[in-house]
N, CA, C and O of each residue as an XYZ file, in Angstrom:
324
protein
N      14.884     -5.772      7.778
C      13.691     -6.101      8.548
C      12.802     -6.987      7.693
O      12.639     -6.641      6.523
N      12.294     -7.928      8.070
C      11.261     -9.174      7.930
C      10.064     -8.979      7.251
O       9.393     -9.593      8.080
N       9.128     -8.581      6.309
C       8.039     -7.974      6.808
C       7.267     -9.470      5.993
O       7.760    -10.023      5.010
N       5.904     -9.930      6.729
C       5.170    -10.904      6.534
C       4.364    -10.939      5.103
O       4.385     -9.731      4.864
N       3.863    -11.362      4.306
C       2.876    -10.992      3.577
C       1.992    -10.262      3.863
O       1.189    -10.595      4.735
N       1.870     -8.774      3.050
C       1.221     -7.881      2.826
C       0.140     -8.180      1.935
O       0.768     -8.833      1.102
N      -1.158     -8.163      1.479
C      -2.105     -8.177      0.145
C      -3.008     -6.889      0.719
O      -3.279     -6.490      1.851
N      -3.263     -6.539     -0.337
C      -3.967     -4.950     -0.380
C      -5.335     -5.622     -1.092
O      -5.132     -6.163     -2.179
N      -6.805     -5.635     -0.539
C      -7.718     -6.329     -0.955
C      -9.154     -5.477     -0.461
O      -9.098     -4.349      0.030
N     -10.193     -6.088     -0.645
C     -11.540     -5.398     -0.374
C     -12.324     -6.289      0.404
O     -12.029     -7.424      0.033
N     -13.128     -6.328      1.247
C     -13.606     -6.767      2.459
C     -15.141     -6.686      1.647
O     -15.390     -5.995      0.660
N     -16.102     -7.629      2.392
C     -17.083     -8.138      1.758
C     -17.972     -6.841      1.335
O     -18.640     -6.786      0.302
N     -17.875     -5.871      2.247
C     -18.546     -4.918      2.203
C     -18.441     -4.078      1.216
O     -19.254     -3.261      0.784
N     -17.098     -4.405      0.801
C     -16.562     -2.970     -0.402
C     -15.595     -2.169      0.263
O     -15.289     -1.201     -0.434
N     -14.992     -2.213      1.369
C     -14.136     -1.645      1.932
C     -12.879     -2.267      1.928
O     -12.647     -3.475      1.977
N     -11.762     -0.938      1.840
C     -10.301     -1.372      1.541
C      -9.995     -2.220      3.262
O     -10.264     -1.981      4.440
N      -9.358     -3.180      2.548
C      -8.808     -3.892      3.720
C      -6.995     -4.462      3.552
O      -6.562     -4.731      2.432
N      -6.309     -4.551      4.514
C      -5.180     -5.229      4.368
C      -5.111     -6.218      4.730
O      -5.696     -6.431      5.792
N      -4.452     -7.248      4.143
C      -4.058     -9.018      4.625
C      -3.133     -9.108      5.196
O      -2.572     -8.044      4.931
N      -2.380     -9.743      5.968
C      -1.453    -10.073      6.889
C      -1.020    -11.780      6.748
O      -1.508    -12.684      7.425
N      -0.212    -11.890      5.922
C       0.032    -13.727      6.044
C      -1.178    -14.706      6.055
O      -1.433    -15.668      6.779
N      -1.965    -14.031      4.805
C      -3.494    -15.148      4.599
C      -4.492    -14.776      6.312
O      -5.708    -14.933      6.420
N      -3.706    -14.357      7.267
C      -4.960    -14.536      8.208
C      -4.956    -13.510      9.171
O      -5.034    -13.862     10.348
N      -4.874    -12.204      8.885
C      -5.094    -11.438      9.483
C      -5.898    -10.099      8.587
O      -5.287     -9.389      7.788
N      -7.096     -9.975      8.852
C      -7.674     -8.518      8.320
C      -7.460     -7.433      8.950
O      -7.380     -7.449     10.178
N      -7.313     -6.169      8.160
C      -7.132     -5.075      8.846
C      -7.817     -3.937      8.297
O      -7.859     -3.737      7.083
N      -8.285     -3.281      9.037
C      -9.273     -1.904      7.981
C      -8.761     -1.008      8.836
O      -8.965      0.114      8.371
N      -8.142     -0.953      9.956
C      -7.278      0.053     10.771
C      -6.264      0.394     10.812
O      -5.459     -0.463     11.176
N      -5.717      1.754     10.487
C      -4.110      1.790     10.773
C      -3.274      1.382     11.595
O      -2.240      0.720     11.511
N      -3.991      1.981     12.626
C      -3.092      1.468     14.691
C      -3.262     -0.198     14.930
O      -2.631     -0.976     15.645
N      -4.133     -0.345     14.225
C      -4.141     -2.088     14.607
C      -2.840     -2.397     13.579
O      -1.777     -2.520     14.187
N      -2.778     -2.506     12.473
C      -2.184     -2.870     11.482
C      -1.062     -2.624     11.929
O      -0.358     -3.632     11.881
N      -0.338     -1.387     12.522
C       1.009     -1.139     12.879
C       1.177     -1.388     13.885
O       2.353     -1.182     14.186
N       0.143     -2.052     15.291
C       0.266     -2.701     16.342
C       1.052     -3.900     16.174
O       1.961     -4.283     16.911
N       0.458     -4.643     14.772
C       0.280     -5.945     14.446
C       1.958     -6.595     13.954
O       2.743     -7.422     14.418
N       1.916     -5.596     12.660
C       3.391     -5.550     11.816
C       3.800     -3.961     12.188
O       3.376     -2.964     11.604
N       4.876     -4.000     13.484
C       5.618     -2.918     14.039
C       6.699     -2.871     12.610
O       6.928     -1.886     11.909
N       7.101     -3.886     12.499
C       7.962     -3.773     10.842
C       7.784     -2.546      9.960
O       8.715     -1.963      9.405
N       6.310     -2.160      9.874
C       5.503     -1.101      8.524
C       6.744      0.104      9.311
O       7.348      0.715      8.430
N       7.070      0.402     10.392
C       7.011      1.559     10.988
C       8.595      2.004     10.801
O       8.872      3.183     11.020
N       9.531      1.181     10.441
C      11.187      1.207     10.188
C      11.238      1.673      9.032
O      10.375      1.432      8.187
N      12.538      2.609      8.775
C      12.469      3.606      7.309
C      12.197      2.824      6.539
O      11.300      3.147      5.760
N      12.837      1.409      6.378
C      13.341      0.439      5.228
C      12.229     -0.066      4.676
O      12.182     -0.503      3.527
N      10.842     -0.013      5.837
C       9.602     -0.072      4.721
C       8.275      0.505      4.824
O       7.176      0.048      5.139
N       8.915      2.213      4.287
C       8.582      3.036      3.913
C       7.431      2.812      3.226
O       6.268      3.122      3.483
N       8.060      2.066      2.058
C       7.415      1.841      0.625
C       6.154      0.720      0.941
O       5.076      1.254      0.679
N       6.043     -0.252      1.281
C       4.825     -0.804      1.948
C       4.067     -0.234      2.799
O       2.838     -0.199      2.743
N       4.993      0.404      3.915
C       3.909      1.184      4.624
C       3.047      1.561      4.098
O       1.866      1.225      4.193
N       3.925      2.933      2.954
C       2.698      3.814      2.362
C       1.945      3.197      1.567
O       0.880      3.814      1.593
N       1.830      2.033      0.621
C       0.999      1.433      0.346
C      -0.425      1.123      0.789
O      -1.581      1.180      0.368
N       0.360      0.720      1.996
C      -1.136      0.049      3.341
C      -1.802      1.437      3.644
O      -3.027      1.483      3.537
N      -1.014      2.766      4.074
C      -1.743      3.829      4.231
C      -3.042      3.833      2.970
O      -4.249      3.596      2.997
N      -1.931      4.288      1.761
C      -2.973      4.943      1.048
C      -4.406      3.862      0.683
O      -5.569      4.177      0.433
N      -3.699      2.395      0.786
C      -4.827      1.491      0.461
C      -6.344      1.971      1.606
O      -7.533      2.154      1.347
N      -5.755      2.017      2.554
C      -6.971      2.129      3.750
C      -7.456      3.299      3.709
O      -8.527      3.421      4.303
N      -7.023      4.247      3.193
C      -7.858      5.727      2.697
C      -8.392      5.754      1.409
O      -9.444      6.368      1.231
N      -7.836      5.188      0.482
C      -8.017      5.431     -1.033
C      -8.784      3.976     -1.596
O      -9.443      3.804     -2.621
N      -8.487      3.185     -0.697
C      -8.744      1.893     -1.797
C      -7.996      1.371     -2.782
O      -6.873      1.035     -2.405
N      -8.298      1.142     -4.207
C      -7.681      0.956     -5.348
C      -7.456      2.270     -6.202
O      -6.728      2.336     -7.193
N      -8.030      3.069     -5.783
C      -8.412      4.389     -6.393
C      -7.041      5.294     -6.787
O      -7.046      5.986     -7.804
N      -6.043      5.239     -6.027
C      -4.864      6.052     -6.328
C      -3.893      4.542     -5.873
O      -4.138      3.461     -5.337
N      -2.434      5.396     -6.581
C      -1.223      4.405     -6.169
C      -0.203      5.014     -5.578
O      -0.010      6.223     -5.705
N       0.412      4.373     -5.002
C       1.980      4.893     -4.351
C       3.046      5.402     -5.552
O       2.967      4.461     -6.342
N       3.763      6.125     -5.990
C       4.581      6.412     -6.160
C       6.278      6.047     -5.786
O       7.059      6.859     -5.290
N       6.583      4.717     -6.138
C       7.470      3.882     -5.360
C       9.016      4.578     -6.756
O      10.157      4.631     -6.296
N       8.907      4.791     -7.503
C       9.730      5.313     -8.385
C       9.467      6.013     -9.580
O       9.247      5.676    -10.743
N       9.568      7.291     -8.853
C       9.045      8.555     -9.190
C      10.011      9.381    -10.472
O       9.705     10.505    -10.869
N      11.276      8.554    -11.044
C      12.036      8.827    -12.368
C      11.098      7.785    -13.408
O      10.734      7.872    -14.581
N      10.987      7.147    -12.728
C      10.077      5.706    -14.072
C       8.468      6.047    -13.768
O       7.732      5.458    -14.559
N       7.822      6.813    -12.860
C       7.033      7.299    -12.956
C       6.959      8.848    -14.468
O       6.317      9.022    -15.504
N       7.779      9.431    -13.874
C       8.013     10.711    -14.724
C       8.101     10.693    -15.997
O       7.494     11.405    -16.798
N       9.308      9.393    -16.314
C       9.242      8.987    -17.889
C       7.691      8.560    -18.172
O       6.948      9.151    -18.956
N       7.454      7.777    -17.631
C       6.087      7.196    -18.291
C       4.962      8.311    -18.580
O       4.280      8.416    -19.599
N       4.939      9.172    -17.348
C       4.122     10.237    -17.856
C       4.622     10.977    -18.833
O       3.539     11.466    -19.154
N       5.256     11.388    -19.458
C       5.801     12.260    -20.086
C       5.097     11.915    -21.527
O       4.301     12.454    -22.296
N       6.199     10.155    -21.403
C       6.123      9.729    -22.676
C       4.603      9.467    -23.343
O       4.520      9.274    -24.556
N       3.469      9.469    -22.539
C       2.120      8.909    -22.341
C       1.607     10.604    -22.840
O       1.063     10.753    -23.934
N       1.808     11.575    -22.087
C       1.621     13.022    -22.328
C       2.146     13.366    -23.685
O       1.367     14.052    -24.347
N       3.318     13.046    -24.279
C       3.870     13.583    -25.668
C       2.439     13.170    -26.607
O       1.741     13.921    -27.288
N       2.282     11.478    -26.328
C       2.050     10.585    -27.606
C       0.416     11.399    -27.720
O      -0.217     11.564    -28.763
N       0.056     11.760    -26.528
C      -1.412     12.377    -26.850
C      -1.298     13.584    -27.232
O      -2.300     14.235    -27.526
């Protein structure tokens, strides 16, 4: 499946917003998955949840896209302290 340019960004206000191919804003979920039905197919999962957590969280937390290279890193980050 296709999916258009995604950018995960902030809207003048300070609010999380999503981009759509330079010209589409989105601060809504149902619009956003109206828009790119694509987000909604298993295969992109991993963007989806991106766009979710961006529009709840902001920059504030991240997706977890690989959660063994996540694990090492924590670990190794946890030993050294």
């Amino acid at each position: 499946m296709h999916l258009p340019q995604i950018d995960l960004t902030i809207d003048d206000n300070g609010e999380p917003m999503v981009v759509v191919d330079d010209t589409q804003d989105f601060t809504d979920l149902s619009t956003l998955f109206a828009a790119v039905p694509a987000l909604t197919e298993p295969d992109c999962a991993g963007p989806a949840a991106q766009a979710v957590n961006h529009l709840s969280e902001g920059f504030s937390f991240g997706v977890i896209l690989d959660p063994v290279a996540f694990a090492e890193a924590y670990w190794a980050r946890y030993e050294s302290e």
